[in-house]
NUVO-759573 format. One record per atom (N, C-alpha, C): atom name; x, y, z; residue in three letters. Coordinates in steps of 0.05 Angstrom, whole numbers. Example, Ala and Ser with C-alpha at 12.3 -4.5 7.8 and 13.67 -1.06 7.14 Angstrom:
<nodes>
<node N <264 -114 156> Ala>
<node CA <246 -90 156> Ala>
<node C <264 -66 156> Ala>
<node N <257 -45 142> Ser>
<node CA <273 -21 143> Ser>
<node C <258 1 157> Ser>
</nodes>
This chain:
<nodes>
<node N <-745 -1446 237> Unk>
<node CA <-726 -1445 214> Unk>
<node C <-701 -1430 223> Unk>
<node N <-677 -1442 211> Unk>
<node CA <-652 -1429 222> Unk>
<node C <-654 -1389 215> Unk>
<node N <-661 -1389 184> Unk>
<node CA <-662 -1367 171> Unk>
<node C <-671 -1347 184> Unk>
<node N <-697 -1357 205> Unk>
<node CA <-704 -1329 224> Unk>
<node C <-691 -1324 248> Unk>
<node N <-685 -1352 253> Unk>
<node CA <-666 -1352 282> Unk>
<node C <-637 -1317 272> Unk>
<node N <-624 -1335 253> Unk>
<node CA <-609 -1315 241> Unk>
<node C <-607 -1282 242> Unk>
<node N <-642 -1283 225> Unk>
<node CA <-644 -1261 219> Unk>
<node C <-650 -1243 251> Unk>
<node N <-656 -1252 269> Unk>
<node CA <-667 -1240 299> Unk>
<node C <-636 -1232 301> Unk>
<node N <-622 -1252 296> Unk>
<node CA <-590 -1243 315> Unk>
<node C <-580 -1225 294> Unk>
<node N <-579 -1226 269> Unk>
<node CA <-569 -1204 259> Unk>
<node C <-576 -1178 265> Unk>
<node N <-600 -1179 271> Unk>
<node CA <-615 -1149 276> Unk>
<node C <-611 -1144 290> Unk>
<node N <-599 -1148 313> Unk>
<node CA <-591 -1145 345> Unk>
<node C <-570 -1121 334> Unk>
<node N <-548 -1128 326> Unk>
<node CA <-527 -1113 304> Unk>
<node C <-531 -1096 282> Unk>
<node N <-546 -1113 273> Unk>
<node CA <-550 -1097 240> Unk>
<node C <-582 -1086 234> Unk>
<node N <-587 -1079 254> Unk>
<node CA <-617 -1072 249> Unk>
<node C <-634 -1065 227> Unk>
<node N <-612 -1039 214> Unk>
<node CA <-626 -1029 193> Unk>
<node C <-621 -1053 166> Unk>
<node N <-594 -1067 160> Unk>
<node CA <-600 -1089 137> Unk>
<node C <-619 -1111 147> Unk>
<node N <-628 -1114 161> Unk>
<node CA <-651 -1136 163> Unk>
<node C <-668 -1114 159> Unk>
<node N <-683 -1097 174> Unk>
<node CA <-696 -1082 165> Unk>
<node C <-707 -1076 130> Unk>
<node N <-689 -1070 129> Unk>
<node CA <-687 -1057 92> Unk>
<node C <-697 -1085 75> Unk>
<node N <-679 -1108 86> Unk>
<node CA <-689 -1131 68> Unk>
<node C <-717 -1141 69> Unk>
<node N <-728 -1133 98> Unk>
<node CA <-755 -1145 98> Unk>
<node C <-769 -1131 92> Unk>
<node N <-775 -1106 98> Unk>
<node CA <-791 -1087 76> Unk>
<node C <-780 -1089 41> Unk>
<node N <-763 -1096 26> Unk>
<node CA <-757 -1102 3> Unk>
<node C <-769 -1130 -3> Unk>
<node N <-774 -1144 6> Unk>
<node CA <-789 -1177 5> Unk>
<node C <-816 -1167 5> Unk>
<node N <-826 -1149 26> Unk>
<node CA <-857 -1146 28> Unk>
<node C <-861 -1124 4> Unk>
<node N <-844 -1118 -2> Unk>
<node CA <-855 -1099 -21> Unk>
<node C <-869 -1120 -48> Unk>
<node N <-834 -1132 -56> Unk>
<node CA <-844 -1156 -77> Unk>
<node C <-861 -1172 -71> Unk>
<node N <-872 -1178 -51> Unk>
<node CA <-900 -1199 -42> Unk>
<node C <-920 -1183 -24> Unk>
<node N <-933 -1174 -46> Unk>
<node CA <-962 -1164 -37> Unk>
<node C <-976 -1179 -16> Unk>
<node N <-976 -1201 -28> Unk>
<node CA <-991 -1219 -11> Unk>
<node C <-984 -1236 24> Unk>
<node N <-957 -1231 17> Unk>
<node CA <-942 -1234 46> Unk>
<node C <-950 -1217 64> Unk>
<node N <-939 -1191 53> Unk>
<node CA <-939 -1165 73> Unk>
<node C <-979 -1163 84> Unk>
<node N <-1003 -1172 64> Unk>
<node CA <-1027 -1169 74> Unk>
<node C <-1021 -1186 100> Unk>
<node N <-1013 -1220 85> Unk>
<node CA <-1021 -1235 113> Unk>
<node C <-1002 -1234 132> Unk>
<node N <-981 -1213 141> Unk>
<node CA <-964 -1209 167> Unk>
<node C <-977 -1182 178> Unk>
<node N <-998 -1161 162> Unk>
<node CA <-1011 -1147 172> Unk>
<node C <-1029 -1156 190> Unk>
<node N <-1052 -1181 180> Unk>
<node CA <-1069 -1189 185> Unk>
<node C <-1066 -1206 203> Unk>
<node N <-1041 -1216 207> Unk>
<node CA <-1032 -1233 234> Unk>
<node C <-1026 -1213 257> Unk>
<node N <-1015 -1197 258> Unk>
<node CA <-1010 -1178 273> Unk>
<node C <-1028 -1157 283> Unk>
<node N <-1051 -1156 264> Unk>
<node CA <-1073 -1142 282> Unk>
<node C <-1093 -1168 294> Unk>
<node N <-1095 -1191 287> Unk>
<node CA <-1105 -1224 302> Unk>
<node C <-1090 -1223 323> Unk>
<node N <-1064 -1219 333> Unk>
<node CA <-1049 -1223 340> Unk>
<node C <-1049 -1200 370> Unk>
<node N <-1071 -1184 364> Unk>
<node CA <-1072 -1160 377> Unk>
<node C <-1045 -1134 373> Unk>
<node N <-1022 -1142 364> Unk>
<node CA <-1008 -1122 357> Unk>
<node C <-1010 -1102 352> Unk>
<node N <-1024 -1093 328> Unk>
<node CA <-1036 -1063 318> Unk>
<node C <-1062 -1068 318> Unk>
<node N <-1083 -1050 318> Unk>
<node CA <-1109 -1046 317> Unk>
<node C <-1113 -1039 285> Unk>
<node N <-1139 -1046 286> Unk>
<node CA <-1158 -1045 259> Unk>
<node C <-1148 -1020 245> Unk>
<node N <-1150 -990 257> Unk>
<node CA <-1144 -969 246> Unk>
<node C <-1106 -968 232> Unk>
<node N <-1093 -978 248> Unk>
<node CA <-1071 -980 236> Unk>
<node C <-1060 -1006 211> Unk>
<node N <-1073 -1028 222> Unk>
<node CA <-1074 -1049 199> Unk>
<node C <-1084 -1032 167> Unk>
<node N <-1108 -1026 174> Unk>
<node CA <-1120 -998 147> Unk>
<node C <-1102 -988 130> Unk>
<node N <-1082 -977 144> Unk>
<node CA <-1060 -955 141> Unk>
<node C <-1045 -970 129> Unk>
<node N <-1032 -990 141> Unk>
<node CA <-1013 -1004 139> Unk>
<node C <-1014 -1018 102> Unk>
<node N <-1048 -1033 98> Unk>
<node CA <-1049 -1044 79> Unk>
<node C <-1067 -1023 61> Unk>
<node N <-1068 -1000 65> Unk>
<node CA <-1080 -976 48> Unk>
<node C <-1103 -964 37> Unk>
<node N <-1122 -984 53> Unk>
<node CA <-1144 -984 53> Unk>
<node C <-1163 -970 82> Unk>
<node N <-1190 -962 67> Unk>
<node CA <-1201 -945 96> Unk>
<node C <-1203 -970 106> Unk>
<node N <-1207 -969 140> Unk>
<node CA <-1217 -983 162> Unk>
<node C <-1240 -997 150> Unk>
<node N <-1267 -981 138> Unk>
<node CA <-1289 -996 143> Unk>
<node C <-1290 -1020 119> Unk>
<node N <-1272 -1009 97> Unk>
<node CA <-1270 -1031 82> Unk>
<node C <-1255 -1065 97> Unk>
<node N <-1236 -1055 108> Unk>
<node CA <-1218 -1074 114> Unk>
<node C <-1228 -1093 141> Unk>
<node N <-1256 -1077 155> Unk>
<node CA <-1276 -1091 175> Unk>
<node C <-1291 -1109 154> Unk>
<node N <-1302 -1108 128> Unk>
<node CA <-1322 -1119 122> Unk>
<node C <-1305 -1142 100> Unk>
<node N <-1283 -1140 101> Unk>
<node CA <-1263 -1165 86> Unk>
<node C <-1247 -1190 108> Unk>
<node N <-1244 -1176 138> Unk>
<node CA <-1244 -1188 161> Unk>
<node C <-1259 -1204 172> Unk>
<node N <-1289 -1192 161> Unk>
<node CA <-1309 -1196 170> Unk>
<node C <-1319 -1222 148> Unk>
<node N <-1309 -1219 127> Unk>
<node CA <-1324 -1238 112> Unk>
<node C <-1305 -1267 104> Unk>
<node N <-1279 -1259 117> Unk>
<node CA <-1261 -1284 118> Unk>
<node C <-1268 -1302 151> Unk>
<node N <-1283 -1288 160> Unk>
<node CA <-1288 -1295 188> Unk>
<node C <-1270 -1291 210> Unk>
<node N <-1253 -1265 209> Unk>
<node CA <-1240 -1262 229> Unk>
<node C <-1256 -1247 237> Unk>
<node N <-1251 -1240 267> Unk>
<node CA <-1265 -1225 285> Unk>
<node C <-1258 -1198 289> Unk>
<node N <-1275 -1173 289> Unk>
<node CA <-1271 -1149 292> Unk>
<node C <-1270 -1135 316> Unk>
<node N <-1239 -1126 324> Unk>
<node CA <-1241 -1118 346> Unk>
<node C <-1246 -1083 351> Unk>
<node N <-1269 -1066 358> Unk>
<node CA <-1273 -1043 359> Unk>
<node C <-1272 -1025 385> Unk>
<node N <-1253 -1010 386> Unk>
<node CA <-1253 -993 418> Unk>
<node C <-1225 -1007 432> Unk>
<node N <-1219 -995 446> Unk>
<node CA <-1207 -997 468> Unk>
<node C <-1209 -1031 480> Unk>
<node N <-1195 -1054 489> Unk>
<node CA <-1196 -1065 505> Unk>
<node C <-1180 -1065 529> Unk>
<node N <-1158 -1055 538> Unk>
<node CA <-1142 -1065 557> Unk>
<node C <-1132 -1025 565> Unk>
<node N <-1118 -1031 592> Unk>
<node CA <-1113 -1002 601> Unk>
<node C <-1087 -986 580> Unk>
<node N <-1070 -1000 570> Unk>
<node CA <-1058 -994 558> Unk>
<node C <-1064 -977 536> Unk>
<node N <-1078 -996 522> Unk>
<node CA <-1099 -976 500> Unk>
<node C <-1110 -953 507> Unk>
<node N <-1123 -948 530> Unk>
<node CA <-1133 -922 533> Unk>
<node C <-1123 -909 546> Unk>
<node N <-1094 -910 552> Unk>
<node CA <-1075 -892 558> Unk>
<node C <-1059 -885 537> Unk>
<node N <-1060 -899 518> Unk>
<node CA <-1043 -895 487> Unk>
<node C <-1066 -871 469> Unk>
<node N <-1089 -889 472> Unk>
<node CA <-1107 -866 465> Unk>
<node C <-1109 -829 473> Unk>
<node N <-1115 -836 500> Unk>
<node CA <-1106 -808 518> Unk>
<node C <-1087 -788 506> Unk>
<node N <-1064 -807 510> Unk>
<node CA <-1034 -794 505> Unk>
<node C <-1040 -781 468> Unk>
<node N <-1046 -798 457> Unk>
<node CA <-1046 -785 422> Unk>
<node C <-1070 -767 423> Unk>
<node N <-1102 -769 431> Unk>
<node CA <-1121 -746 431> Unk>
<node C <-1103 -720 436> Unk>
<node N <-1093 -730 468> Unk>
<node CA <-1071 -705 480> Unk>
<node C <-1055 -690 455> Unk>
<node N <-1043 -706 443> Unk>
<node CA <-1019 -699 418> Unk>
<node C <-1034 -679 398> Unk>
<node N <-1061 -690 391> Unk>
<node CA <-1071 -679 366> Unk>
<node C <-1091 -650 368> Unk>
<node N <-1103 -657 398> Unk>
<node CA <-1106 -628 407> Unk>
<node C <-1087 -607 416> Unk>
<node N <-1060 -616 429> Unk>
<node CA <-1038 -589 423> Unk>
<node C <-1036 -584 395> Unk>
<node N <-1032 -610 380> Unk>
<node CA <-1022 -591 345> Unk>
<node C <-1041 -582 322> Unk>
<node N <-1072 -585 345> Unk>
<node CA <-1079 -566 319> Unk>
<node C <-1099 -544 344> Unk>
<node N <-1088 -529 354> Unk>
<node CA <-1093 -507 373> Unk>
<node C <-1085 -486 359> Unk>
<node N <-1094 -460 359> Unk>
<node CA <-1083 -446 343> Unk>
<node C <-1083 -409 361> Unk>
<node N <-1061 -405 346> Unk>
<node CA <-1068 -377 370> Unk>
<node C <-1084 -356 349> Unk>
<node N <-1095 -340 362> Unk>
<node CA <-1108 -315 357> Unk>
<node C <-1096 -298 367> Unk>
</nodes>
């Protein structure tokens, strides 16, 4: 569609008005914003825990609605990336909650 072609090149420039408009669309369509979540964690983009977040619900619910539309649940780590992303944030969350005495 021309409209996205568009919208890619605008954003190149105008980042934040494409931005703002597409979060203002997903806001008014509940139902859009689920299924561009749900494509994007299919899609491997975000993982299960952040899809959750994303659509506001705990994880284990949003496994057993995945699970019952017949998409597949992906759990853990697959690729090196991931568990260097992992690493790096454990790393993050044990400096900020260390505490001095």
């Amino acid at each position: 569609m021309w409209q996205l072609k568009q919208l890619e090149r605008l954003h190149e420039i105008e980042p934040d008005t494409v931005d703002n408009a597409i979060a203002e669309l997903l806001n008014k369509e509940p139902r859009l914003r689920e299924k561009l979540i749900v494509g994007a964690y299919i899609d491997r983009e975000i993982n299960l825990g952040k899809a959750a977040e994303l659509l506001g619900i705990h994880p284990v619910k949003l496994r057993e609605q995945l699970l019952s539309k017949g998409i597949p649940v992906r759990i853990g780590v697959e690729t090196i990336e991931e568990i260097v992303a992992e690493g790096i944030a454990a790393k993050g969350i044990r400096e900020n909650t260390k505490c001095s005495l």
